[in-house]
C-alpha positions as CSV (number, residue, x, y, z in Angstrom):
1,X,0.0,0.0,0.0
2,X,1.3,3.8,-0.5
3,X,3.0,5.0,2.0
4,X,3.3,1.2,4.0
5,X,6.0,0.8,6.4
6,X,8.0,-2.1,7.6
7,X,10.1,-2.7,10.4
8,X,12.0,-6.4,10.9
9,X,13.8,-6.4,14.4
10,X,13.7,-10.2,13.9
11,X,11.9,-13.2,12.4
12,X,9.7,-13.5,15.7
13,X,8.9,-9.4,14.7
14,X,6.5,-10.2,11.7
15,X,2.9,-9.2,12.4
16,X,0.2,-8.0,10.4
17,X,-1.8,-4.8,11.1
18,X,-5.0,-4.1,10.2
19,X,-5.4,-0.5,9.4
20,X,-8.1,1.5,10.8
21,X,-10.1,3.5,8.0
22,X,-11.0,7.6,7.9
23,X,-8.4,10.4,6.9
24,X,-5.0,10.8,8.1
25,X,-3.9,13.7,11.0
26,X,-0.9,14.4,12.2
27,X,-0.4,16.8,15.1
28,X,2.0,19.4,16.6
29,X,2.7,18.2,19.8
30,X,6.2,17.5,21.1
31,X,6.6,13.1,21.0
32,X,9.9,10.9,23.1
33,X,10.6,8.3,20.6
34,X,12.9,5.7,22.7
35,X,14.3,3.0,20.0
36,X,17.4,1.3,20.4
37,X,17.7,0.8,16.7
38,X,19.6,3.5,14.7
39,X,17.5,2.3,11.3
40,X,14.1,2.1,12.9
41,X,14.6,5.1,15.2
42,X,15.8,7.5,12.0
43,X,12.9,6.0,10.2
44,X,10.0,6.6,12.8
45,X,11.5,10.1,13.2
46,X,11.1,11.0,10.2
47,X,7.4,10.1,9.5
48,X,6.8,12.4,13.1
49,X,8.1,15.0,11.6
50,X,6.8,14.6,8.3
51,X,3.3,14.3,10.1
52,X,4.3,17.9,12.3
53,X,5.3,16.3,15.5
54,X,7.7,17.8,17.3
55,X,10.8,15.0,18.1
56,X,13.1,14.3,21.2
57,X,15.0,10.8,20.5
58,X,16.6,8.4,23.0
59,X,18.4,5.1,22.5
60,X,17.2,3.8,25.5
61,X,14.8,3.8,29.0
62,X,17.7,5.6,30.6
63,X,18.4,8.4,28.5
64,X,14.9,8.8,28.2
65,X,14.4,9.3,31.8
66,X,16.7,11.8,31.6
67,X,15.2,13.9,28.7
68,X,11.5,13.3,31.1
69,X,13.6,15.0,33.6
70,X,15.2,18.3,32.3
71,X,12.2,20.1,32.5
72,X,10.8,19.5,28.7
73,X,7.0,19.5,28.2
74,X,6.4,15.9,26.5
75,X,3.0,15.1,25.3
76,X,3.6,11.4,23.9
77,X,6.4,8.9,25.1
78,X,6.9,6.4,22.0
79,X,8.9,3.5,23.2
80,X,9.6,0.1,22.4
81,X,8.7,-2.6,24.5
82,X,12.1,-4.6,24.7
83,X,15.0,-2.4,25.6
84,X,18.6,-2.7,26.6
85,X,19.9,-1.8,29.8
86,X,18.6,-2.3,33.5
87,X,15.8,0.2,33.3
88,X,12.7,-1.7,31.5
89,X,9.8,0.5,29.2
90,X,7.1,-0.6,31.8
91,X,9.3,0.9,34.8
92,X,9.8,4.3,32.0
93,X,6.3,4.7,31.4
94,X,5.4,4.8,35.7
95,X,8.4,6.9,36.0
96,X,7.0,9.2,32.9
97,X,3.9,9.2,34.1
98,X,5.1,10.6,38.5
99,X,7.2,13.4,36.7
100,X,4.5,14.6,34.3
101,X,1.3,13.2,35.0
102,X,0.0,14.5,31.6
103,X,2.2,12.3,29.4
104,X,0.1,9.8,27.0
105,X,2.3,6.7,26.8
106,X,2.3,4.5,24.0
107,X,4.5,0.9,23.4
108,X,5.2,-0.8,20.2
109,X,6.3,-4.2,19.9
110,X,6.8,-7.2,17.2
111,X,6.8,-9.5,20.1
112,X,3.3,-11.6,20.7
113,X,4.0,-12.5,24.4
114,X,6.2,-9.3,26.6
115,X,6.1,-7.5,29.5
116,X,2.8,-6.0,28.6
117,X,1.1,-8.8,26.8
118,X,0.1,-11.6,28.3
119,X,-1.9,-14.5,26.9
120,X,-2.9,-12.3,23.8
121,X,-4.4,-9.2,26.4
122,X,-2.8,-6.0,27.1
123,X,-2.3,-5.0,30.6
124,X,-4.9,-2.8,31.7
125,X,-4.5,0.6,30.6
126,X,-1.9,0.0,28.1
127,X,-1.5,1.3,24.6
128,X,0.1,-1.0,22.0
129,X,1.1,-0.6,18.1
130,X,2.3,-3.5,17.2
131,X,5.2,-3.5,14.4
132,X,5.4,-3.5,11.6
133,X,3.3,-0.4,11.2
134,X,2.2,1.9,8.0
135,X,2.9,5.6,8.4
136,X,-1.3,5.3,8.3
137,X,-1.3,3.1,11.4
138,X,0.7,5.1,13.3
139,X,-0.7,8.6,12.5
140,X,-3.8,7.2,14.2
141,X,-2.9,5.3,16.8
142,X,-0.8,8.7,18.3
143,X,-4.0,10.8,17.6
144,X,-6.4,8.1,19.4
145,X,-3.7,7.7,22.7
146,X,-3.4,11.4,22.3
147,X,-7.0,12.3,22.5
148,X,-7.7,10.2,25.4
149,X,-4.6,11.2,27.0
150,X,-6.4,14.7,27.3
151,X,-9.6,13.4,28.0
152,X,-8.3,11.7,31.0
153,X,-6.2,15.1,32.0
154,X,-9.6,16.9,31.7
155,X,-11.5,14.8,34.4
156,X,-8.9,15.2,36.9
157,X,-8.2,18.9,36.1
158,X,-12.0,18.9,36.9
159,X,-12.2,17.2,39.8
160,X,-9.1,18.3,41.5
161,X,-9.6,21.8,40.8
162,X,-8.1,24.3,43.6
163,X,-9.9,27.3,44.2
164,X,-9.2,30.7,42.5
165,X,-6.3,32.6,43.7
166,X,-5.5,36.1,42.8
167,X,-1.8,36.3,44.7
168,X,1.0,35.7,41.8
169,X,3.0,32.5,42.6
170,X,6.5,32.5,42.3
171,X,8.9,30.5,40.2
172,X,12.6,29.8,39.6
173,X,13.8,31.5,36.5
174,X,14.4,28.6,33.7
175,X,17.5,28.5,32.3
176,X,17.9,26.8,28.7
177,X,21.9,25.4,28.1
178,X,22.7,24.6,24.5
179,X,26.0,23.2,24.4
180,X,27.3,19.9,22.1
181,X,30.2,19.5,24.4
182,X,28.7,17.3,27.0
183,X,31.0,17.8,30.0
184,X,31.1,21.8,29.6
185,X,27.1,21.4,29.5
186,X,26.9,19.6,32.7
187,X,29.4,21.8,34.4
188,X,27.2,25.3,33.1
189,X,24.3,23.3,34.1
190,X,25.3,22.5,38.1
191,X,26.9,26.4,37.8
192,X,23.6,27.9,37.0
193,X,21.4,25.9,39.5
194,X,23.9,26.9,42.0
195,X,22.7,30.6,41.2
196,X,19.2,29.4,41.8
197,X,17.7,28.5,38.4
198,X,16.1,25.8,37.1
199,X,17.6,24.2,34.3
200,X,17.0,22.5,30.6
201,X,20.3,21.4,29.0
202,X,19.9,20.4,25.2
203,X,23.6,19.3,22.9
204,X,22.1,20.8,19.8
205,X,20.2,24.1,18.6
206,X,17.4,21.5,17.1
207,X,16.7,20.2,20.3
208,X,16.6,23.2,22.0
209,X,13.8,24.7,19.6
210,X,11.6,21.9,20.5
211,X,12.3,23.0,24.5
212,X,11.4,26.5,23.4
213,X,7.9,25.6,21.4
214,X,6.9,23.7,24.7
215,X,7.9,25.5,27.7
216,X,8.5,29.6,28.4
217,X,12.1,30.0,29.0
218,X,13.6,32.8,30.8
219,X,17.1,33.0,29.4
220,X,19.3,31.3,26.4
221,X,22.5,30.3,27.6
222,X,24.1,29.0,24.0
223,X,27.1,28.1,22.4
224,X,27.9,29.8,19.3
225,X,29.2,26.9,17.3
226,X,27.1,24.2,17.2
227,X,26.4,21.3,15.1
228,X,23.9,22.0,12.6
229,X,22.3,25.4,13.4
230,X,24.7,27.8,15.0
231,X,24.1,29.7,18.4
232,X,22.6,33.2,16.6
233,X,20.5,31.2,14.8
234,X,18.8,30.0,17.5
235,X,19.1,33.0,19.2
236,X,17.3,34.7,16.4
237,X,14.6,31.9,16.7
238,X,14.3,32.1,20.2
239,X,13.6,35.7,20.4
240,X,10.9,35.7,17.6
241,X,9.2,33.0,20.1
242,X,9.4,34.8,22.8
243,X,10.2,38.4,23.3
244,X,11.6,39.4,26.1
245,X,13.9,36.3,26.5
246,X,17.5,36.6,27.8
247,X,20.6,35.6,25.6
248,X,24.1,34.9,26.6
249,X,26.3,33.7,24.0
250,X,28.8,31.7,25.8
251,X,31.4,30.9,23.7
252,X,36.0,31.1,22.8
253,X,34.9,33.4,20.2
254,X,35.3,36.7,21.4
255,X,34.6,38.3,17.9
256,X,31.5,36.5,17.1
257,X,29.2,38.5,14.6
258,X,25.9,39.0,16.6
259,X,23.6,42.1,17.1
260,X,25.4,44.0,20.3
261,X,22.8,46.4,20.4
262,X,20.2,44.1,20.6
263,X,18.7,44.2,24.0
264,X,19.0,41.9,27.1
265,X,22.2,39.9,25.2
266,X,25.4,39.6,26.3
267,X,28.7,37.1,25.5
268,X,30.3,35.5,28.1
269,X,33.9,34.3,26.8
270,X,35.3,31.0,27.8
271,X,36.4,29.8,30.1
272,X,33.9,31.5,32.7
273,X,33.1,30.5,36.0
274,X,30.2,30.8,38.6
275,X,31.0,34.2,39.0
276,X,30.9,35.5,35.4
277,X,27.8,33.5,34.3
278,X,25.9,35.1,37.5
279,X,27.3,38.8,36.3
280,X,26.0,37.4,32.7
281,X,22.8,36.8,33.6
282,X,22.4,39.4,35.9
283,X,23.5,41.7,32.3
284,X,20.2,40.3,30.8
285,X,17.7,41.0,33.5
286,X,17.3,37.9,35.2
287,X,16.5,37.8,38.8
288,X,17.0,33.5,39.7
289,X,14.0,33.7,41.8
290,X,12.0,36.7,41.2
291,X,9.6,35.0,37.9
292,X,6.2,35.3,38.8
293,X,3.4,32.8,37.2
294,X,-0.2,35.0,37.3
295,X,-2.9,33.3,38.6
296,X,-6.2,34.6,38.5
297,X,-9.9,34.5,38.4
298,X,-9.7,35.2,34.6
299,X,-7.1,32.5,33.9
300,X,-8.2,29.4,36.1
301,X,-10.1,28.1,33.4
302,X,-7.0,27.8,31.0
């Protein structure tokens, strides 16, 4: 069929699928695929995006878990059933689900009998696409788990409602690290939660746009040379997304072409320590702990 896509982990892998009928959607929200296959992660990837999803990738449940945890709004984990390593899917999805309780989960799987199958039934509650999949398949199973997935955040939003509160709430600043160097971003990343910020770290500029379109961060804390999209780049994305954001170019190039008159930016040269990434982000407004959130009357019913 047009547009039919395969996937062979192994002989025991080869199921049929019966496709469901009615037009094909894709949608914009922001999916965790977690495949431990470079040729069927690239693949699966590729028909997100090419159905608008926004993509974060992982190789396995503990690198997921990791990506769950910097910060990053994720509407849909996506993750194979088998996985190497200690940390199992099943264990992923509960720990997915206690860190953000709105995440819809779905498994796929080329294997009859697994963790989450048993005797032919799903375990209660469980989504399953079964491999291998068409582009068709999958573009509505992910709008199906998606849809109840806010149908279930709906009731409890409803029945766990607090009452209205017109005193603002108070935040941490969020900090967003984009830096391919993975022991520099660690380092800039204990350095500014030592100042009292709350932190997403991201190795590439494409990774960080998907942090931007999903959660309101304060202040860009980016390399300059990067692989793929460079540093002003996403700067220049970043600011068009939201206005009054912060950006520190932190970076060996001292002579980097960027708009110095452009406000609330700043470069901090390397090497830097504590001290001169606080004086940075003190150079682009940013008080660690002075972000309010508005609540309101007007708003409680967004």
């Amino acid at each position: 069929a047009p547009g039919h896509f395969s996937v062979t982990i192994n002989k025991n892998e080869d199921l049929e699928v019966e496709l469901d009928s009615g037009p094909i959607r894709g949608g914009s929200e922001t999916v965790l695929v977690v495949e431990d296959d470079d040729a069927v992660r690239a693949t699966v990837v590729e028909m997100l995006n090419d159905l608008g999803y926004g993509v974060l990738k992982a190789v396995d449940a503990s690198s997921a878990l990791s990506v769950i945890e910097s910060g990053i709004q994720i509407d849909m984990l996506f993750t194979d059933v088998v996985m190497p390593g200690r940390l199992k899917s099943a264990e992923l999805a509960r720990m997915a689900r206690e860190r953000q309780p709105d995440i819809a989960v779905l498994f796929t799987s080329g294997y009859t009998e697994n963790s989450i199958v048993h005797g032919g039934r799903l375990d209660a509650g469980v989504e399953l696409l079964s491999k291998p999949y068409s582009r068709d398949a999958l573009a509505r199973k992910f709008r199906h788990v998606l849809a109840n997935q806010r149908q279930r955040n709906l009731a409890r939003t409803m029945s766990a409602r607090p009452a209205p509160d017109d005193k603002p709430e108070r935040r941490n600043a969020l900090a967003l690290i984009v830096e391919d160097d993975a022991i520099i971003l660690a380092n800039t990343a204990e350095l500014v939660k030592d100042l009292g910020l709350t932190v997403i770290e991201a190795l590439s500029a494409e990774d960080a746009v998907s942090a931007l379109q999903t959660t309101h961060v304060d202040v860009l804390i980016t390399d300059a040379n990067l692989p793929g999209m460079t540093g002003p780049d996403l700067a220049a994305i970043a600011r068009q997304m939201l206005p009054h954001i912060g950006i520190i170019f932190a970076t060996g190039d001292t002579q980097l072409d960027y708009d110095r008159s452009a406000p609330k930016t700043v470069l901090l040269a390397k090497p830097y320590d504590g001290k001169a990434l606080s004086q940075a982000i003190a150079e682009v407004g940013i008080d660690p702990i002075s972000v309010h959130i508005r609540t309101s009357k007007s708003s409680s019913s967004d």
